[in-house]
N, C-alpha and C positions, 0 to 999 in steps of 0.2 A: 241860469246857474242854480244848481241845487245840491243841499251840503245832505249830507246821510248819514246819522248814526246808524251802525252797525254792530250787531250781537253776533257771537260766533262762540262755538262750544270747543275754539282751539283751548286747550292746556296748556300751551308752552307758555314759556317767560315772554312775557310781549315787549317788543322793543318797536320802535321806529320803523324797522326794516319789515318785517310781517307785519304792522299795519301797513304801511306803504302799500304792499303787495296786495292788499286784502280790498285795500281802498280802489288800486287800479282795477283788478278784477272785476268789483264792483260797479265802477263808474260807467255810465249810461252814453256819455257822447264819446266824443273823438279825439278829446284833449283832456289832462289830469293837471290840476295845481298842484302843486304838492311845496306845503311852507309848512311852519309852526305852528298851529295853534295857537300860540299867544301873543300874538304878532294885529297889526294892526293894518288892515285892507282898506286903501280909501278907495273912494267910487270913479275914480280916474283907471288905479289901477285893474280894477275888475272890468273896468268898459274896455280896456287895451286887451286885458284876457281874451275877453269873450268875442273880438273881432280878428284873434291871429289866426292865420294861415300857414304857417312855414311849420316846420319841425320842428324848433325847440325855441326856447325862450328863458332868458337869465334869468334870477332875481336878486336887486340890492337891495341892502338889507342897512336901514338908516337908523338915528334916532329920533325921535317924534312924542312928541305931549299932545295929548288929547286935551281939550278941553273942556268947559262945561258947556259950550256950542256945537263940539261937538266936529272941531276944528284939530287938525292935526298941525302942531306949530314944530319947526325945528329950526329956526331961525339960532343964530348965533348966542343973541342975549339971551331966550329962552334956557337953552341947553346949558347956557353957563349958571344960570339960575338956579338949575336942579342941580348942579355939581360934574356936570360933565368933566372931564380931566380934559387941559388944554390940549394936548396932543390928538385928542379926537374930534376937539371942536375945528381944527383945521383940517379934515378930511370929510370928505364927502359922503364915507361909506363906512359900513361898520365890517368886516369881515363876513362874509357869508359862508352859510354850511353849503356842501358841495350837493347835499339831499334835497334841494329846495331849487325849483325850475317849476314854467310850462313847458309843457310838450304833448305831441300826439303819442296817444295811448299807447298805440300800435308800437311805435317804434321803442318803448317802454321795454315793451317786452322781445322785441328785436334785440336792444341789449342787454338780453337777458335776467330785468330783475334784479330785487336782491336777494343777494344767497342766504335764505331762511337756515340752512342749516348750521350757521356759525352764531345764529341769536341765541342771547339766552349763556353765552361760554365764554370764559376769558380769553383775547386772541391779539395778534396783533394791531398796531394803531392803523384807523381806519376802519377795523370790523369789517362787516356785512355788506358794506356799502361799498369795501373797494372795488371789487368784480366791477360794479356797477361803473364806478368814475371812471378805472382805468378802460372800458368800453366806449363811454362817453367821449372822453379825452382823445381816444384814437378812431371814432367815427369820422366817415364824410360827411355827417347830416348836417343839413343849415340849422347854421346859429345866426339867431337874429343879431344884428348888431343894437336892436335895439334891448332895452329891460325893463324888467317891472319892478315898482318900489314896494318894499312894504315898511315899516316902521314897527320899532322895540321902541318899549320905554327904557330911559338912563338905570342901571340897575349897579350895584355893588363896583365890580374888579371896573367898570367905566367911570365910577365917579371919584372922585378928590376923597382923600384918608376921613376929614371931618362928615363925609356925608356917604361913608362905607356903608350906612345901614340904609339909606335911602329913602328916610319916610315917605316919598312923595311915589316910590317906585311901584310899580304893583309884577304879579307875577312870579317873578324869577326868584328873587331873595325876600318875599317878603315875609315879615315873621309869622309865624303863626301861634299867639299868644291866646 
């Protein structure tokens, strides 16, 4: 596996969708991950990546504490700890973005991409990305039934009102003083 920053002399407003695009382009093998950024990859789910076969692959999208081993903890007690709101400590999964999957390159671009030319403009909900889902959604292509984990730390609208600010969160809300 190897990760690539990339320079490009586009001009437009960069959103998710034109990187995405730029990234598949770029990418060297046969398959594209395609998550967050700040999102946390344990070495279970990168070994299940890199040995798929099929055409696509989901991914759930958990919460997870790192810690100073270096250990990914989401156990119950933990997430109550950092403030989790009860309503998600009974769930398995955190809602995921519909932009984030394995899959083979190829068929990337089989459905067609994301439509670059709506980044960047106000539009309706979904953006850039629907072209893409509603393609998805109504493909044959196998879907694994199995998935890949990745893990967010507890941040803001996920925790309890006393711990809206999250000291412990990194990422997503954290202050920048």
């Amino acid at each position: 596996m190897q990760i690539k920053i990339i320079r490009t002399n586009d001009t437009r407003p960069w959103t998710e969708h034109i990187a995405r695009n730029i990234g598949v382009k770029s990418a060297k093998g046969d398959y594209v991950l395609l998550i967050d950024v700040d999102y946390i990859i344990p070495k279970k789910t990168i070994e299940k990546a890199l040995t798929f076969t099929g055409d696509r692959m989901p991914i759930r999208r958990r919460f997870g504490v790192l810690n100073q081993d270096g250990d990914i903890l989401y156990d119950y007690d933990t997430l109550k700890h950092w403030g989790v709101k009860d309503r998600w400590l009974r769930k398995d999964c955190i809602p995921g973005h519909r932009s984030q999957f394995l899959m083979r390159k190829d068929l990337f671009w089989k459905l067609g991409g994301y439509d670059e030319s709506l980044d960047g403009k106000w539009h309706y909900v979904g953006g850039a990305g629907q072209r893409f889902w509603r393609a998805w959604q109504a493909s044959e292509l196998e879907m694994s039934e199995d998935v890949l984990d990745v893990f967010m730390f507890p941040f803001g609208k996920f925790c309890n009102s006393e711990d809206r600010e999250n000291p412990f969160g990194l990422f997503h809300e954290l202050k920048r003083e």
